[in-house]
N, C-alpha and C positions, 0 to 999 in steps of 0.2 A: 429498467423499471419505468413503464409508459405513464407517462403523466404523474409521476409521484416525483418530490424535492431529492436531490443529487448534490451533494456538495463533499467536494475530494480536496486533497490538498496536495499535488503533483509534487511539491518539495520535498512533503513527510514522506509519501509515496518513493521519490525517487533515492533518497537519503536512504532508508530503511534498507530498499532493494541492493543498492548501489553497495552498501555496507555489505550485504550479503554476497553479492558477485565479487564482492573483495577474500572468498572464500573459496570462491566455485573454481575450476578447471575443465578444461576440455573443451566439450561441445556445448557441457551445461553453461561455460564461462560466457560463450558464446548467443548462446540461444539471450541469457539473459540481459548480453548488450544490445541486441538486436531489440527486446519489448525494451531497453529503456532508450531507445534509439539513438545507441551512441555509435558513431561512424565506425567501421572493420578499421580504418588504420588510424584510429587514436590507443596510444599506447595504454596498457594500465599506467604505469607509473602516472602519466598526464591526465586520465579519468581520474584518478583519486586525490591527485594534487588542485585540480580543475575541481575538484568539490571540496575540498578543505578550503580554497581559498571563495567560493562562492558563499561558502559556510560564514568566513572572516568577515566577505563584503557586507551578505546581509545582517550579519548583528550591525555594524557599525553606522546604518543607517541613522543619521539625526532625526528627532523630533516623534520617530515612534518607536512605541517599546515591542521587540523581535527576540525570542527567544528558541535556540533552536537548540535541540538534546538528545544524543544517544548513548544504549547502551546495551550490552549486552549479557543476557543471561546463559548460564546453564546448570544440567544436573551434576551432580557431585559424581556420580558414575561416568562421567564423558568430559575430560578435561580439557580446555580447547588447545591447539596446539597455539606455542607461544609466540610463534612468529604471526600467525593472526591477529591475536589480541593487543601484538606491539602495534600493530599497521593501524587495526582501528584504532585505537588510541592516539597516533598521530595523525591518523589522517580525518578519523570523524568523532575525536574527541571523547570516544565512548569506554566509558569506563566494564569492566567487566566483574561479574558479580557469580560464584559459584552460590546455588541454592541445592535443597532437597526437592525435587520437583513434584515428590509423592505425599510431601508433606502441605495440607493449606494454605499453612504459612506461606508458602512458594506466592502463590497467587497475589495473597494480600499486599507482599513487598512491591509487586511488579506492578500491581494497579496500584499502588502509594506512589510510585516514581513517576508515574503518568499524571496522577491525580498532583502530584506538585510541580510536574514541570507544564502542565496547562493550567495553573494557577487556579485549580476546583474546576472547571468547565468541562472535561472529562474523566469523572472517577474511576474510570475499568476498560480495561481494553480484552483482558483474560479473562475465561472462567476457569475454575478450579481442574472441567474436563481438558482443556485447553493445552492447562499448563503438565496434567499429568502422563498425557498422554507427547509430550512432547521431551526431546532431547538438548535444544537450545532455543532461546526464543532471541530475536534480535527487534528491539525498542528506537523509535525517534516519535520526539515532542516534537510542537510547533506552538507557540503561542503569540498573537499578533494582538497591539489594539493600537489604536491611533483615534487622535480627536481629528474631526474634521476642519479646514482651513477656514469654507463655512459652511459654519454651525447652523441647524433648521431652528427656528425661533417654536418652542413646546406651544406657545397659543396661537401659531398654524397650523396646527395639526388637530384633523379631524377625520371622523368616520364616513368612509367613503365606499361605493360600491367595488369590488373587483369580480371582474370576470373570468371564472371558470370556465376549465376546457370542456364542461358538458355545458354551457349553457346558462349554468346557475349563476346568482347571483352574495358576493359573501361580504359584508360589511368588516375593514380594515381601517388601525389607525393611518391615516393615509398625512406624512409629514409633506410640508409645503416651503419654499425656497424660491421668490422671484427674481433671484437674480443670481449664476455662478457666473463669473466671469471666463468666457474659452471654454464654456462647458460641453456646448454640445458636438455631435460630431455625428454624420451622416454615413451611410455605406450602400451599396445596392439592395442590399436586403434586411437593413435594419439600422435602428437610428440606436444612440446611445450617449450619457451621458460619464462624462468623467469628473470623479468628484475626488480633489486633492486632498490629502491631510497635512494638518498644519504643521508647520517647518520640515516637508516631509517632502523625498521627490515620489512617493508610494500614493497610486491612483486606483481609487474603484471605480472600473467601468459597469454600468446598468446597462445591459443592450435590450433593445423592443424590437423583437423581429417583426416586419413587415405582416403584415393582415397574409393568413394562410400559411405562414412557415413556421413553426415548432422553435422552441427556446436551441434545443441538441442541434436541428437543420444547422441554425443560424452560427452559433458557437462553435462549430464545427469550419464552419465557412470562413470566418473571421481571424485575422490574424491580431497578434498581441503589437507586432511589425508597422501594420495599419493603422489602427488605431490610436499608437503614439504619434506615427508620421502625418495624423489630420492637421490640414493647413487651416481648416476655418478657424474662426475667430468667436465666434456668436455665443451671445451672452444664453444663458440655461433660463427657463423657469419650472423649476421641476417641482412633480410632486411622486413620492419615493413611498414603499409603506414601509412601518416601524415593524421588525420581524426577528425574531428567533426561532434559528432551524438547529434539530440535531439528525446527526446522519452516522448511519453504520450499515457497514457491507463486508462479507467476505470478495475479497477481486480473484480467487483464485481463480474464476471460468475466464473474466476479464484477460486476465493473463495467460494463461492457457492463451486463449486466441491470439493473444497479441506474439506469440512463439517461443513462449516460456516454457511448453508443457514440459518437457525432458527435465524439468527441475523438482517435477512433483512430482515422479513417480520414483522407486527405487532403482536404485542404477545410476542416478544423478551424482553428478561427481563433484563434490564437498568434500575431499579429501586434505585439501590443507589449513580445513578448518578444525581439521583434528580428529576424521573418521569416514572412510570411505561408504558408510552405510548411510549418512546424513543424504535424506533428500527435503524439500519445502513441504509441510504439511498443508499450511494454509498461511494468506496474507488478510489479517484482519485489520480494518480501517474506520475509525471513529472521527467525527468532527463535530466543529459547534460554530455558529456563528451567528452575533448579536449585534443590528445595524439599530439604534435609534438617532437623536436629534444631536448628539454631541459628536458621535463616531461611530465606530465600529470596532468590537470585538469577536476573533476567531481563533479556535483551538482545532489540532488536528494531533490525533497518535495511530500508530499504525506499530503492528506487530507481527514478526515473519517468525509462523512458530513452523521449526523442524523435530521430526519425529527421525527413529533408525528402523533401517527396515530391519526384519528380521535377520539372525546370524546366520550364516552360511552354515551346513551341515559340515562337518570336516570331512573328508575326501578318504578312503582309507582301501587299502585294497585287500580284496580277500582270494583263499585261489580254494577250488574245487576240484578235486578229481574222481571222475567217476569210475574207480575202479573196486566197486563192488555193484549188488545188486540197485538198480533204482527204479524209478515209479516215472510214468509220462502221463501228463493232461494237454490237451490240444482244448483251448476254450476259445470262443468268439468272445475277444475283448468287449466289445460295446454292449452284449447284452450280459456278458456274464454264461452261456450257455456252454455246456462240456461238451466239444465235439467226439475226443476218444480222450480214452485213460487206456492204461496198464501197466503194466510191470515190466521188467527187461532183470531176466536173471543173466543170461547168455547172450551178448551182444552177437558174439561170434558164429551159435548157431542157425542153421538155414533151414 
């Protein structure tokens, strides 16, 4: 999306996915550790453990409130196998909900569970086509907010120009802060502020890429690594603007690219999730996120709906024997055109 607002949640994202490959086998198990790039010799048992307990860490954080939440649906025609639904359950907490998926209702339950586990800020992550065209749908919340350590004072804040990528010009409330302590921090291609929350070791970096490089350049180039290891010291005087973004995307292409595709088409092997016909229909991803003078609030859900491919035709064999009179067509398949016909009373005469 060029020049248009981008905002993903890599945890709801990778929770979601991560639950799902807790399903897959094979090559599909594979392709999908490779886009959520988790090394060839990390064990499952240790991927799934290594996510239950990063799960643990981050609720546990003091002073902001983190709420993280899965779960998993299906249709009443496709029961998941049990030993899937023990794992995610131990391992991402996700409880499991048979519905009718042909029935509305379906929808409505599965956007409620969204709608309450990001506290109102995303009410639907399904539509009705969505869910009915699908076999299993697998759910994670994300809901974040924290106050800041400091706070922008509201009679700082004033309307202020921002500069658009074509040139224009667009008045914003633009928040003002002279002083963060340790706030700011430098890199080769762009400056950035990090702004604490209070009783909280959880930091929002702002980055301003350098004059001529792109937000995606710059965030791309930057590590999470760096920017915690900045040594300077210097005090901030920032001015930030107050902003509420919503964001929704299907990532299936996304993924695909990243070396998923073998999971979205039929043939993908979901088999001990309880059906060898299960491939990823789509991954759909919704977010929210609200920065004013106190803090910051953000919600993220993401939905991995699986559909079944069609059933196999059963296999069955038939036997012919030509021993009476029959009939010959010699046709050119691709147009359809009859090269010869006729009849065969007498194989045997010359």
């Amino acid at each position: 999306r060029k020049h248009e607002n981008v905002f993903i949640s890599p945890l709801s994202l990778f929770m979601a996915l991560a639950m799902t490959e807790n399903g897959a086998a094979g090559s599909t198990r594979a392709a999908m550790r490779e886009a959520l790039n988790v090394p060839a010799n990390v064990s499952e048992e240790h991927l799934h453990e290594s996510a239950l307990a990063l799960l643990k860490t981050l609720r546990a954080q003091k002073g902001i409130e983190l709420s993280i939440a899965n779960a998993l649906w299906s249709d009443r025609s496709l029961p998941l196998a049990p030993g899937f639904v023990r794992r995610c359950n131990q391992l991402y907490e996700a409880e499991a909900t048979v519905l009718n998926f042909k029935d509305p209702a379906a929808t409505d339950i599965i956007n409620a569970w969204v709608k309450r586990k990001t506290m109102d800020k995303i009410p639907s992550i399904v539509t009705p086509a969505d869910v009915t065209s699908s076999d299993v749908i697998l759910t994670n919340a994300v809901y974040f907010r924290g106050a800041w350590r400091y706070v922008f004072d509201k009679s700082q804040t004033q309307q202020q120009a921002f500069h658009l990528v074509d040139g224009q010009e667009k008045q914003v409330a633009m928040m003002h802060r002279s002083s963060i302590k340790e706030g700011y921090i430098s890199g080769n291609v762009y400056e950035a502020a990090a702004l604490p929350y209070k009783d909280s070791e959880v930091l929002l970096y702002a980055i301003l890429p350098a004059v001529g490089k792109s937000p995606e350049e710059t965030l791309a180039g930057v590590s999470v690594e760096a920017l915690r290891a900045a040594s300077e010291s210097n005090d901030l005087d920032i001015r930030l603007p107050r902003f509420t973004l919503d964001f929704s995307a299907s990532l299936k292409d996304q993924l695909i690219q990243a070396g998923m595709g073998i999971a979205f088409k039929p043939g993908a092997d979901f088999a001990p999730m309880g059906s060898s016909r299960l491939f990823i229909g789509d991954v759909l991803h919704k977010t929210r996120i609200e920065v004013d003078e106190e803090g910051t609030i953000a919600a993220a859900a993401t939905a991995v709906t699986m559909p079944r491919s069609a059933a196999p035709r059963p296999v069955t064999k038939k036997t012919l024997v030509f021993d009476r009179p029959f009939a010959l067509l010699l046709v050119d398949g691709q147009t359809g055109a009859v090269l010869f016909a006729g009849v065969v009373y007498d194989p045997a005469s010359e």
